[in-house]
C-alpha positions as CSV (number, residue, x, y, z in Angstrom):
1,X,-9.4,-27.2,36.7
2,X,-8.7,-27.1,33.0
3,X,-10.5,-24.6,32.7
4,X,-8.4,-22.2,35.1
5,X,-4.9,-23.5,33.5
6,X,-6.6,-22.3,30.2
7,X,-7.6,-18.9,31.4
8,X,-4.4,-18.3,33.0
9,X,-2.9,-19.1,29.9
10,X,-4.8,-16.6,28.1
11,X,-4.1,-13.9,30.1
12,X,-0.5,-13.5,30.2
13,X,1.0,-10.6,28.4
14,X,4.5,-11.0,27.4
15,X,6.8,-9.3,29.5
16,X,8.1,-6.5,27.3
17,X,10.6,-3.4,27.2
18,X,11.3,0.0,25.3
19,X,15.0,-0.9,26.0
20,X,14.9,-4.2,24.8
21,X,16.6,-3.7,21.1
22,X,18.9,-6.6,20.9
23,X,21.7,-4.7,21.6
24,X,23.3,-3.1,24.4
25,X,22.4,0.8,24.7
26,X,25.7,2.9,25.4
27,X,25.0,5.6,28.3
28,X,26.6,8.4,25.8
29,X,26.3,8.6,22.0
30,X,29.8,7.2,21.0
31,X,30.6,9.4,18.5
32,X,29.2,12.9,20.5
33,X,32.4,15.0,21.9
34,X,30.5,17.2,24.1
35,X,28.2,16.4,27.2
36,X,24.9,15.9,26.0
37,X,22.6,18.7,25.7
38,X,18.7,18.4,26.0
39,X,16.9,17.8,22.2
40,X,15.4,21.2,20.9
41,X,11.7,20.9,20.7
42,X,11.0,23.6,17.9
43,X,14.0,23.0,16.0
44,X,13.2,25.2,12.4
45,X,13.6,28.1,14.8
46,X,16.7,27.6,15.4
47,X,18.0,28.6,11.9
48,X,16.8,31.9,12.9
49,X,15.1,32.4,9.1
50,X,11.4,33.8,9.3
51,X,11.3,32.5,5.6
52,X,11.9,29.3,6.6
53,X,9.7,29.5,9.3
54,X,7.0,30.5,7.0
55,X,7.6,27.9,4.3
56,X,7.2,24.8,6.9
57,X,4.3,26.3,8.6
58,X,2.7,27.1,4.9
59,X,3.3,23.1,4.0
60,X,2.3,21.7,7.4
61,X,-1.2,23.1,6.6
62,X,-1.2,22.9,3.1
63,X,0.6,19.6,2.1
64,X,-1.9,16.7,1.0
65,X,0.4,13.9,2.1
66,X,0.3,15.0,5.6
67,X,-3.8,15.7,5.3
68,X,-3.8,11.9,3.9
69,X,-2.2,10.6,6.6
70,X,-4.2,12.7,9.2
71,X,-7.4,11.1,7.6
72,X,-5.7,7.5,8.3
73,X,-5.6,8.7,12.1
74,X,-9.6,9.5,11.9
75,X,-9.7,6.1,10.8
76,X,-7.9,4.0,12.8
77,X,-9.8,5.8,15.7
78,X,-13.0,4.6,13.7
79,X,-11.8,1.3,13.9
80,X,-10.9,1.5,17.2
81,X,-14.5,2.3,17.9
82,X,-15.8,-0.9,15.9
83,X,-13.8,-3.3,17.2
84,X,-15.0,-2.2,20.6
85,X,-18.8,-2.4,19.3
86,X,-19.1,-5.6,20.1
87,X,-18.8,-5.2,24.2
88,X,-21.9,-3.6,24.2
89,X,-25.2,-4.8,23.7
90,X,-26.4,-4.6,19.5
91,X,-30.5,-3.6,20.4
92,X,-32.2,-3.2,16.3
93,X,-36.0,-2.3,15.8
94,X,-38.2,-2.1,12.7
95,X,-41.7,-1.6,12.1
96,X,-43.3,-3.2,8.8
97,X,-46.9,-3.1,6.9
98,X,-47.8,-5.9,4.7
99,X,-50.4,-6.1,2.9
100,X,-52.8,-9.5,2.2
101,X,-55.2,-10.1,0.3
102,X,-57.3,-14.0,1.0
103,X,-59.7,-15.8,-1.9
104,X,-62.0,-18.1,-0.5
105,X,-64.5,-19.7,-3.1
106,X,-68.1,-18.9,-3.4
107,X,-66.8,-16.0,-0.9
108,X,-65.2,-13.5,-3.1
109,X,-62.1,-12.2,-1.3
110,X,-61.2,-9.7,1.6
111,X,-58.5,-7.8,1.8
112,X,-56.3,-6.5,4.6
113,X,-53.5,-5.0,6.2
114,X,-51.0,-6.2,8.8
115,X,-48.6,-3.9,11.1
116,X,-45.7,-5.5,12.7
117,X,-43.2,-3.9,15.3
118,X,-40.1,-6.2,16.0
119,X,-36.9,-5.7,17.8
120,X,-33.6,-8.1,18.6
121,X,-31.1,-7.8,21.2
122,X,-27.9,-10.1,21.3
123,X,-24.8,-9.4,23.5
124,X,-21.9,-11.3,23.9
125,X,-21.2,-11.1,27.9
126,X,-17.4,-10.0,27.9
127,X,-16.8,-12.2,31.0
128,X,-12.5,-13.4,29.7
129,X,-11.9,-10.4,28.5
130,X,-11.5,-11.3,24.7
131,X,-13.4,-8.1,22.6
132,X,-11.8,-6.3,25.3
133,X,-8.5,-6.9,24.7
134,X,-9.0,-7.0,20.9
135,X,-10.2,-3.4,20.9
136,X,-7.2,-2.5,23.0
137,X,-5.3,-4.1,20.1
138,X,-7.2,-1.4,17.7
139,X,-6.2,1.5,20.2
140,X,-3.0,0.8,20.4
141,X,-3.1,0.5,16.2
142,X,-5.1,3.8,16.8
143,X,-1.7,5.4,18.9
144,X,1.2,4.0,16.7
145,X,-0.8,5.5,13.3
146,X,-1.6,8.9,15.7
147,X,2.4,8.8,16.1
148,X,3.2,7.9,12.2
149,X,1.4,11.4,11.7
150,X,3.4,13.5,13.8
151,X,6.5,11.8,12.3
152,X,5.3,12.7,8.8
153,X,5.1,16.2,9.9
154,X,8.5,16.4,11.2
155,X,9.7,14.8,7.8
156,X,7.5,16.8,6.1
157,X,9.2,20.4,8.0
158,X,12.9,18.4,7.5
159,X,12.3,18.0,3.1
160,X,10.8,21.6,3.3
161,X,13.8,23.3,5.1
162,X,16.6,20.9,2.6
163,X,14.5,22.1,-0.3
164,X,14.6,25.5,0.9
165,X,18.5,25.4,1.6
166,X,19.2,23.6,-1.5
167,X,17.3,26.5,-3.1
168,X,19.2,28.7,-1.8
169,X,22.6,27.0,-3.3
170,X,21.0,26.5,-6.3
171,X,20.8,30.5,-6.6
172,X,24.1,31.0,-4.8
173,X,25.4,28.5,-7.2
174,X,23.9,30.5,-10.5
175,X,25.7,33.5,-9.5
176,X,29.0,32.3,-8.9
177,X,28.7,30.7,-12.5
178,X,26.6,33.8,-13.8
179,X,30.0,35.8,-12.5
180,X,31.9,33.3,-14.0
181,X,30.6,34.3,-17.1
182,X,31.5,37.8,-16.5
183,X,35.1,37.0,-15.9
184,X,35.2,34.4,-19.3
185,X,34.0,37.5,-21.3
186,X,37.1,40.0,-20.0
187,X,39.5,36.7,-21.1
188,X,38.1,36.6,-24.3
189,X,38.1,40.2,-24.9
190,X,41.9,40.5,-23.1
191,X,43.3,37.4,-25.8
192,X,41.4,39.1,-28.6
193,X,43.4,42.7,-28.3
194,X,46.8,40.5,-27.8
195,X,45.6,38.3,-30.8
196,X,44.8,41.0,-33.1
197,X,48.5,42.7,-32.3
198,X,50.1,39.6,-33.1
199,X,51.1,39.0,-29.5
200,X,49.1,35.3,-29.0
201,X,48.3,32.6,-31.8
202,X,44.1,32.5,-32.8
203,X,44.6,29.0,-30.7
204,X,44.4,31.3,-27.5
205,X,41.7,32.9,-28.8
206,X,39.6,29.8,-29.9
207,X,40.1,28.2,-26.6
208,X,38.9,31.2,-24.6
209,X,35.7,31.2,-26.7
210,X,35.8,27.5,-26.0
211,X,36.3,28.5,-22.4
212,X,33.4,30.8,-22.7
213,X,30.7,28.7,-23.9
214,X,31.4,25.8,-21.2
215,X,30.9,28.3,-18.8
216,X,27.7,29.4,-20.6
217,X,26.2,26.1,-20.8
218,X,26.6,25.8,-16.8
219,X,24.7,28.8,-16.1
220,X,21.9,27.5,-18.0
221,X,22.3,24.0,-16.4
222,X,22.3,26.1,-12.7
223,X,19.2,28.0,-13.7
224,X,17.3,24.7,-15.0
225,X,18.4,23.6,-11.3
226,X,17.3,26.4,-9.8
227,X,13.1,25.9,-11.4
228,X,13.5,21.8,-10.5
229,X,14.0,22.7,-7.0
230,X,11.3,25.5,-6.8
231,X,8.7,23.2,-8.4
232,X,9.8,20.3,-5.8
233,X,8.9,22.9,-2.8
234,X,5.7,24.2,-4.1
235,X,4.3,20.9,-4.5
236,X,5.7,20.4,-0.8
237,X,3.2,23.5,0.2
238,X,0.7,22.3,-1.6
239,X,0.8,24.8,-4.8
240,X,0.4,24.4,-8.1
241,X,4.5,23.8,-9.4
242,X,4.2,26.7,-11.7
243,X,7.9,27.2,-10.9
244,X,7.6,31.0,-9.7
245,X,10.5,32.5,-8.6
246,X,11.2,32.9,-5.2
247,X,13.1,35.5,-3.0
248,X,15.6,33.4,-1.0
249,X,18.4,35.5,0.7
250,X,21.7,33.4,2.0
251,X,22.2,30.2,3.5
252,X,22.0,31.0,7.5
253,X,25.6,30.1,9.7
254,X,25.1,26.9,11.4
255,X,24.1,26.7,14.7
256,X,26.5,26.1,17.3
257,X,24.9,24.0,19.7
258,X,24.4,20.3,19.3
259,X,21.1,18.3,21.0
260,X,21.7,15.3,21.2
261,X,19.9,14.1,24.8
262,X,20.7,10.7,25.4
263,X,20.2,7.2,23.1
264,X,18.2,5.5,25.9
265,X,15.2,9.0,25.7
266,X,15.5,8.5,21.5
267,X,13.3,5.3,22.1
268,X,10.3,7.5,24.0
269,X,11.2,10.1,22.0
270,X,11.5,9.3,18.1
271,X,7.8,8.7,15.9
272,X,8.8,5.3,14.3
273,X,10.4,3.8,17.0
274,X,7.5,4.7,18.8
275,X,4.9,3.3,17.1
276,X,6.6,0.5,16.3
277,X,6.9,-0.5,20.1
278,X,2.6,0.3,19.9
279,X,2.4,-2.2,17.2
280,X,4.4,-4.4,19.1
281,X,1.7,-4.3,21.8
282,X,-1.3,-4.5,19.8
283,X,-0.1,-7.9,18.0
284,X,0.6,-8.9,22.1
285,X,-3.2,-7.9,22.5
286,X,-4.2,-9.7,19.3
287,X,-2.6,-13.2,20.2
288,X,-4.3,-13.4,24.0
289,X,-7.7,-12.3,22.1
290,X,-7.1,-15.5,19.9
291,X,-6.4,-17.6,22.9
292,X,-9.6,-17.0,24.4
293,X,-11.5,-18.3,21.8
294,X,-10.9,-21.8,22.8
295,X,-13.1,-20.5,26.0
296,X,-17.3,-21.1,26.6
297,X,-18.3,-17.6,25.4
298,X,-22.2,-16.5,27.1
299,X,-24.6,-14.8,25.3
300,X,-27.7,-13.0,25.7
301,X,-30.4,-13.2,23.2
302,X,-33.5,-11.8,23.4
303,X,-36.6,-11.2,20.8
304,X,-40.0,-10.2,20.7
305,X,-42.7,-7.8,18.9
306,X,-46.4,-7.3,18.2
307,X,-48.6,-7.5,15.1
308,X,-52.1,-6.5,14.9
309,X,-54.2,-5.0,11.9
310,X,-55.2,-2.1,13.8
311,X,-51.8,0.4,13.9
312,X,-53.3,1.8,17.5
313,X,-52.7,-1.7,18.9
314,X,-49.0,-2.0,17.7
315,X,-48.4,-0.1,20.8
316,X,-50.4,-1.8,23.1
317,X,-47.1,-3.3,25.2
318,X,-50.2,-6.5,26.4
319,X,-50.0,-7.4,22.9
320,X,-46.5,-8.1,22.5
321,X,-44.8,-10.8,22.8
322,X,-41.1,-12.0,23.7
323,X,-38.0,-14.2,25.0
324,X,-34.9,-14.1,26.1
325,X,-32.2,-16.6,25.7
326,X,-29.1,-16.9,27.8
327,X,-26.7,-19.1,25.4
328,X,-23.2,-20.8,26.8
329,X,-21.1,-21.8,23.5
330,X,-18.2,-23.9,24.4
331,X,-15.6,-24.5,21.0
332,X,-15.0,-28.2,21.0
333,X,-13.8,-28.6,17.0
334,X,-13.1,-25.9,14.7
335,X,-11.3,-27.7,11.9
336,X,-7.6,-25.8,13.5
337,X,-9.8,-22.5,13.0
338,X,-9.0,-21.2,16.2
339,X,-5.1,-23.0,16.5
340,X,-4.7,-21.4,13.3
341,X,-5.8,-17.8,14.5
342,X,-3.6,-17.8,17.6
343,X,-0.1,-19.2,15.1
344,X,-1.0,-16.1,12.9
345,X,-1.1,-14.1,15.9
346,X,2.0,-15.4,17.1
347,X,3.8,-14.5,14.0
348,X,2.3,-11.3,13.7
349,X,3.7,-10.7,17.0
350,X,7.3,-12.1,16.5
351,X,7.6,-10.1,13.6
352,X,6.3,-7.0,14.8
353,X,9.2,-7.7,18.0
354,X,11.9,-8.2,15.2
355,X,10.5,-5.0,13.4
356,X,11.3,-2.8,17.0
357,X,14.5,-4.2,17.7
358,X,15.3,-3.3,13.6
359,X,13.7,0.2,13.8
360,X,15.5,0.9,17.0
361,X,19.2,0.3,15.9
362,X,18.3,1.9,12.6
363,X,17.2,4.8,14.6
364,X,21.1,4.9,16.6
365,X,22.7,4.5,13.3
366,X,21.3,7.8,12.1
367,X,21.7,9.7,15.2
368,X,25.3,8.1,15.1
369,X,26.2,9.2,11.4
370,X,24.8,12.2,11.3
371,X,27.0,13.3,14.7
372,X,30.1,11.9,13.0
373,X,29.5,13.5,9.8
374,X,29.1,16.6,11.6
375,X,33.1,17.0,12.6
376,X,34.0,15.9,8.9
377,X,32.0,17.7,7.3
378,X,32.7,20.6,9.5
379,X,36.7,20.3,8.4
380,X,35.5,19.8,5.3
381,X,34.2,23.4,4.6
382,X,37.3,25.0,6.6
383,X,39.7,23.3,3.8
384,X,37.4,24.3,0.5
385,X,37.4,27.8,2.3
386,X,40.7,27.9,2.2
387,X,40.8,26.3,-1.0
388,X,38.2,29.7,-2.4
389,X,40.9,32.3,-0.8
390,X,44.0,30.6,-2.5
391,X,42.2,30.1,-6.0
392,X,40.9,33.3,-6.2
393,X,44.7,34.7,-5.4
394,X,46.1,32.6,-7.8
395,X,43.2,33.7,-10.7
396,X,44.5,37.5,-10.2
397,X,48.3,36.4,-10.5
398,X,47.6,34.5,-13.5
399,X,46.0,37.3,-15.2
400,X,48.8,39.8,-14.3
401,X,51.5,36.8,-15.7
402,X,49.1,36.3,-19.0
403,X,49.2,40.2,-20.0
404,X,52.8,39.9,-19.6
405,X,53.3,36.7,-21.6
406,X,54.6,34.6,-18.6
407,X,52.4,32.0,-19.2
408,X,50.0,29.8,-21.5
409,X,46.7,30.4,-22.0
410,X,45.6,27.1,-20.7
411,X,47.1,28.0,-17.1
412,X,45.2,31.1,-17.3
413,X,41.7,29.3,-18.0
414,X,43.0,26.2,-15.3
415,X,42.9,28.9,-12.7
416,X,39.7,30.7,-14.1
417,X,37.8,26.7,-13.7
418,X,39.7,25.7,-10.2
419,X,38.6,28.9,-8.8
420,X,34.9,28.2,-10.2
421,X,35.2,24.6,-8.5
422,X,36.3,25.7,-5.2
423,X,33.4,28.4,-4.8
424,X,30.5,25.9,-6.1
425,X,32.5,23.1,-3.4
426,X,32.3,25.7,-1.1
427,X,28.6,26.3,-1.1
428,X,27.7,22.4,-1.6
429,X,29.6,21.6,1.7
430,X,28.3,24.7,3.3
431,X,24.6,23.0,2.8
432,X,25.5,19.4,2.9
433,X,26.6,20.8,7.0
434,X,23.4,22.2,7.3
435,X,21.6,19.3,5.3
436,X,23.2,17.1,8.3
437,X,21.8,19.3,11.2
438,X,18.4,18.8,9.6
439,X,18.9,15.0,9.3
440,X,20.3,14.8,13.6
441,X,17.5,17.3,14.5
442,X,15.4,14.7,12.3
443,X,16.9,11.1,13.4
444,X,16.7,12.6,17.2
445,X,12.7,13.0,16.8
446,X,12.6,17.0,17.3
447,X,9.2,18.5,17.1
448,X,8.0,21.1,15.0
């Protein structure tokens, strides 16, 4: 009867559920405006960019990260395969010559040889279930690092396509300051020709030149940017970071629609969360295998071989000789061996519950920030734009009122820098909007 209340005990798998996260999951996103619309599964394709297209598809076969981590998926399925071994019967066989050689006194000596063919069996009859349920512990392993590798490749396509759009700023960024250059160079020349008619103090000239190398020593600081970047993406793809230019056109418009699905699907859906919930199983799996330990376990041995001095005999199956052993091992005192296993276990398993539930909520948070970040951000770029169109107004006006000695030169140079700021503002927001896409379509679990 003890036996059964044991074995009973052994079997039960806790009761578990995706939705369980410790927290109440809201049938809408609460920050999402619209109705939800279905998660897009190619998502760098929306961008509309064959260069980006080509970039991610160039690192997912190239990048060594994501090779490493597909060689830790051939693994775990190896060790999936081990830790099943054991169901199955474990046969071995060898054949061995030894030579002998006997002295015998007043006889000389005579020497021989002697041929021996031996093989073993042992098998572990799987009659609770224990290796079983162990191995299923390794395939679910197996599954969550299967799932870990299709996550790396969407963070892998997600760095690739920031990288390329902060490339793309970096150059859009170079430009604007390269221009800004341009424009120093025409205030410098327009104080000189007032300076050398006696119509401005040599101040006004030395703080245009002043003016001038500032802006000089950006465009050098927004080219260095420019070969940073590059070399980050070509290690990305796998390349050698030689730094090689590359042609990058404009950074696309954003696209209009937003997926978002629903936050109950973001637990089937997104890679960590899961194979965290896989993990969660296995360590399940792991602590009923350590229960059954404290059960009689049967095995099967068996033995047997011949050994002759003539090698045409070794196959003669009336010469060999064998047994077989049926075994019943009951655990009575392992020195808190076995209690100590199924504790572990039990830990393992508590933490690996309390790692879901964290995962989980972290995984909301992200597809929470990065749709309220989207309508900020979004307002964000409509006030800088406006901000570009009254600057670069202003710039001309200040010009016209410096020729005709209505102002100081410092107000002219002010609107030469604020009109600088507000372009370079411009085109950070303009990324950091798509930047946040990338990081939704990412935090949602879209594939690529």
């Amino acid at each position: 009867m003890a036996l059964f209340v044991i074995l009973a005990g052994c079997n039960m798998l806790p009761q578990r559920s995706e939705q369980d996260v410790g927290a109440e999951i809201p049938d809408q996103w609460v920050e999402e405006r619209t109705i939800s619309q279905p998660v897009f599964e190619h998502w760098v394709e929306i961008f509309g960019d064959p260069q980006l297209s080509n970039l991610v598809s160039s690192a997912l076969a190239n990048n060594y990260e994501l090779k490493a981590a597909a060689a830790r998926v051939d693994a775990a399925i190896a060790q999936a395969r081990i830790d099943g071994a054991s169901r199955w019967p474990q046969l071995s066989f060898f054949v061995e010559h030894e030579q002998m050689q006997i002295r015998e006194a007043g006889f000389g000596s005579a020497r021989f040889g002697v041929f021996e063919a031996l093989f073993g069996l042992s098998w572990e009859l799987d009659v609770w279930g224990r290796i079983r349920d162990f191995q299923q512990a390794a395939v679910l392993e197996a599954d969550a690092t299967a799932v870990d590798y299709h996550g790396a490749r969407l963070s892998l396509a997600a760095r690739v396509a920031q990288s390329y759009f902060e490339l793309i700023e970096a150059n859009l960024q170079a430009a604007v300051v390269e221009q800004s250059v341009k424009d120093r160079n025409i205030i410098v020349s327009l104080v000189r020709g007032r300076f050398q008619r006696g119509l401005v103090r040599g101040l006004d000239l030395r703080l245009a030149l002043t003016d001038l190398a500032n802006a000089e020593v950006e465009l050098k600081e927004a080219r260095n940017q420019i070969q940073i970047i590059t070399r980050r993406l070509e290690i990305l793809l796998g390349r050698y970071p030689e730094g090689k230019e590359m042609d990058v056109a404009t950074l696309p418009s954003l696209p209009t629609d937003i997926p978002a699905g629903l936050p109950s699907e973001l637990l089937e859906r997104r890679p960590d969360v899961v194979a965290a919930y896989s993990r969660l199983q296995a360590a399940d799996f792991r602590t009923v295998s350590s229960k059954k330990l404290r059960l009689p376990r049967i095995t099967l041995t068996a033995a047997g071989g011949t050994r002759s001095t003539d090698l045409t005999e070794l196959i003669d199956p009336r010469a060999a000789a064998w047994n077989v052993i049926t075994g019943l091992v009951q655990p009575l005192f392992t020195g808190g061996r076995i209690r100590g296993e199924i504790f572990r276990n039990e830990a393992f398993a508590e933490g690996a519950l309390n790692f879901y539930k964290s995962t989980a909520l972290n995984a909301f948070r992200e597809v929470e920030q990065a749709l309220a970040a989207e309508e900020w951000l979004r307002q964000q770029e409509i006030s800088l734009r406006k901000a570009v169109e009254q600057t670069e107004a202003s710039q001309k006006l200040a010009v016209y009122s410096y020729r005709n000695g209505l102002i100081e030169i410092l107000t002219l140079l002010d609107s030469y820098r604020s009109t600088l700021n507000a372009q370079s503002a411009h085109l950070f927001i303009t990324r950091q909007l798509l930047n946040n896409r990338i990081n939704l379509y990412l935090a949602l679990g879209g594939k690529v």
